[in-house]
C-alpha positions in Angstrom: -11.0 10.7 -12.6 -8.3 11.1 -9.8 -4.8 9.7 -9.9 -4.3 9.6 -6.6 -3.7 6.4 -4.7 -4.0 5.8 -0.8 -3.1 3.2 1.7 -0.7 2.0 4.3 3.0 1.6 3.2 4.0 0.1 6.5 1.3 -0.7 8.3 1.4 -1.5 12.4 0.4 -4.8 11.9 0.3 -8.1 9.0 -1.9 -11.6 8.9 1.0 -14.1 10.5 0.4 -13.0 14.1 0.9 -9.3 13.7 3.6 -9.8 11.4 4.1 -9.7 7.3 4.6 -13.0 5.1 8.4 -12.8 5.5 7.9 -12.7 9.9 8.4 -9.0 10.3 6.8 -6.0 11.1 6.6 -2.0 11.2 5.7 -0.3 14.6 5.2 3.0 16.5 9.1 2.6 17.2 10.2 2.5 14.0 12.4 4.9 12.3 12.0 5.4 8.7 14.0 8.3 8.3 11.3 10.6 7.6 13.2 13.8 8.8 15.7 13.5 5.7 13.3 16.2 4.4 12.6 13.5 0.9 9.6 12.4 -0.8 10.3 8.6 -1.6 9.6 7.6 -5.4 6.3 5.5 -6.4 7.5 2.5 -8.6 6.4 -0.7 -9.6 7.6 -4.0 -7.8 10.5 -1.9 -6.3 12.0 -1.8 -10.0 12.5 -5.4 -10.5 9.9 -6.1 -13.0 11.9 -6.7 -16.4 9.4 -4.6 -18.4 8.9 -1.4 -16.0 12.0 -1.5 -14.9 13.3 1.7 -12.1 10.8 3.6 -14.0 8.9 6.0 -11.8 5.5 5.6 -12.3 4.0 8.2 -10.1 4.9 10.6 -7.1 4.7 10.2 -3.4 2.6 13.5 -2.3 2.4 13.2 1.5 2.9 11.0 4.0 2.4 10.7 7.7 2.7 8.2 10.4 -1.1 7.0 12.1 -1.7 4.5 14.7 -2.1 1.9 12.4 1.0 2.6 10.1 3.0 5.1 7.4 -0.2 6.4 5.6 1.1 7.4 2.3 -0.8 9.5 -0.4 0.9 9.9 -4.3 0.1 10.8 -7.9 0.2 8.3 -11.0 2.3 9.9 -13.3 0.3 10.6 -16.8 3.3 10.9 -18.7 4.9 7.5 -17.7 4.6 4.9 -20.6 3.1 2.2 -18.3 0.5 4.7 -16.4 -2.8 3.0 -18.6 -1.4 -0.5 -17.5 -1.1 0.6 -13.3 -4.1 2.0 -13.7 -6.1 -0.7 -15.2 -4.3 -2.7 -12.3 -5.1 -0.5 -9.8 -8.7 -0.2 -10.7 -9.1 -4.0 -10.4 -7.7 -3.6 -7.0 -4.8 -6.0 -7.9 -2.0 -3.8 -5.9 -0.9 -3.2 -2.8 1.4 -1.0 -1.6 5.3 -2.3 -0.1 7.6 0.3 1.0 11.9 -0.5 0.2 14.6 0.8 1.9 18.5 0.9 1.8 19.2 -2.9 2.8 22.5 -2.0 4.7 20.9 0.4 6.8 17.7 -1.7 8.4 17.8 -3.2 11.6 15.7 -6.0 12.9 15.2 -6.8 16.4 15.1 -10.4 16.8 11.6 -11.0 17.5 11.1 -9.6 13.7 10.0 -5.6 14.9 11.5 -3.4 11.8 13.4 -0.9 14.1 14.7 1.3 11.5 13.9 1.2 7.9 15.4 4.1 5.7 12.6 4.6 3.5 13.5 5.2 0.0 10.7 4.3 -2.2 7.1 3.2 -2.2 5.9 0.6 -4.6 2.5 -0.9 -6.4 3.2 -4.8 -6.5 0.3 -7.2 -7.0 3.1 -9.5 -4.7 3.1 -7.6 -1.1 5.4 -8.8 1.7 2.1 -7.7 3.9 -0.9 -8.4 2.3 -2.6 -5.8 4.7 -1.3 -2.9 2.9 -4.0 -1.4 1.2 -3.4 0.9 -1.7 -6.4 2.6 -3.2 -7.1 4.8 -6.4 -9.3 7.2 -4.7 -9.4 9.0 -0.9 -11.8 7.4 1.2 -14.8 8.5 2.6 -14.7 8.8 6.4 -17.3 5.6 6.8 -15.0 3.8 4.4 -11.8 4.6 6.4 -13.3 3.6 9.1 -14.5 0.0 8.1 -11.0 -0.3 6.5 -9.5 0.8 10.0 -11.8 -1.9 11.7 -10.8 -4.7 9.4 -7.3 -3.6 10.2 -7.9 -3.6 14.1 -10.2 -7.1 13.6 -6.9 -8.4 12.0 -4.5 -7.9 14.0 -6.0 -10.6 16.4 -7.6 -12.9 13.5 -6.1 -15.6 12.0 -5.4 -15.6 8.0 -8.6 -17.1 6.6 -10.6 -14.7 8.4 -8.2 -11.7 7.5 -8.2 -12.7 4.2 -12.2 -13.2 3.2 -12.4 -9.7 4.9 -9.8 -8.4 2.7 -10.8 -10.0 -0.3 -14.5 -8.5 0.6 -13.3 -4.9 0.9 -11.7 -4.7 -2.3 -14.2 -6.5 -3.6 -16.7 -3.5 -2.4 -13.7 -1.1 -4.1 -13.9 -2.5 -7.5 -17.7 -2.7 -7.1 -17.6 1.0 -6.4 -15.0 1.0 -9.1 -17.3 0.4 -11.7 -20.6 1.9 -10.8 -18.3 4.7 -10.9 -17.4 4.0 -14.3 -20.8 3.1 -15.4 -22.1 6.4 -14.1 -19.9 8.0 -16.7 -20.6 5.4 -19.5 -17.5 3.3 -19.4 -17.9 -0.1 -20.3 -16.4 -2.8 -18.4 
């Protein structure tokens, strides 16, 4: 079974007229530092959860900007105490991804575009600032990407009711292809 999870960390768009839950949002302008040569940490709730802590949980493998965001692709860490617990989360669909960055550093134009963001970690947080970003425990199929993609594109124009049923329906096909998976290998539910 792969330990890889998948999604937008920063995605180009949010369900509050293009922007996240807080009024803000990521675009093709902004600069998140990526030519500092680094590979941001994975962690959980950007370390403020009082169990997990600034544990890293996993490692970001890649990352690359796309039309519709920072893709990011990183590795649970087997070894990490709290890796059974993530994954169990994950595999309910019950995170998302949120990227952090070094507070003094970002700048925010005043119509809420995210003009530069110093990216410093990635996090799994069943609490996202932008619900939209999408963090998945396997890589997509092409077909999949692409309804994800068109759900994406549908909601940038949609209000928050219908972004959200169509959210709530693709991760609901995700855990539903979750566990035939698992049931195909004899895991019970």
């Amino acid at each position: 079974m792969s330990d890889i999870v998948e999604g937008w960390a920063a995605p180009f768009y949010g369900p509050a007229a293009g922007c996240d839950l807080q009024g803000e949002y990521f675009s093709a302008r902004t600069d998140f530092g990526l030519d500092r040569g680094t590979q941001p940490a994975l962690k959980f709730q950007h370390g403020l959860d009082a169990e997990i802590g600034h544990e890293q949980i996993g490692t970001v493998l890649e990352h690359r900007v796309t039309d519709l965001g920072l893709w990011v692709k990183a590795q649970l860490d087997k070894r990490s105490k709290y890796y059974v617990y993530i994954r169990k989360l994950m595999e309910m669909g019950a995170l998302s991804f949120s990227s952090g960055a070094i507070p003094k550093l970002v700048r925010v134009g005043s119509n809420g575009e995210i003009l530069k963001w110093p990216w410093l970690e990635t996090s799994l947080t069943p609490w996202p600032a932008n619900p939209t970003a999408l963090a998945m425990l396997k890589t997509p199929s092409t077909a999949e990407l692409r309804d994800i993609e068109r759900t994406v594109k549908a909601a940038r124009t949609a209000d928050l009711r219908v972004m959200e049923r169509d959210l709530k329906a693709a991760r609901a096909a995700y855990l539903r292809h979750m566990l035939e998976q698992a049931r195909s290998l004899g895991v019970r539910a």
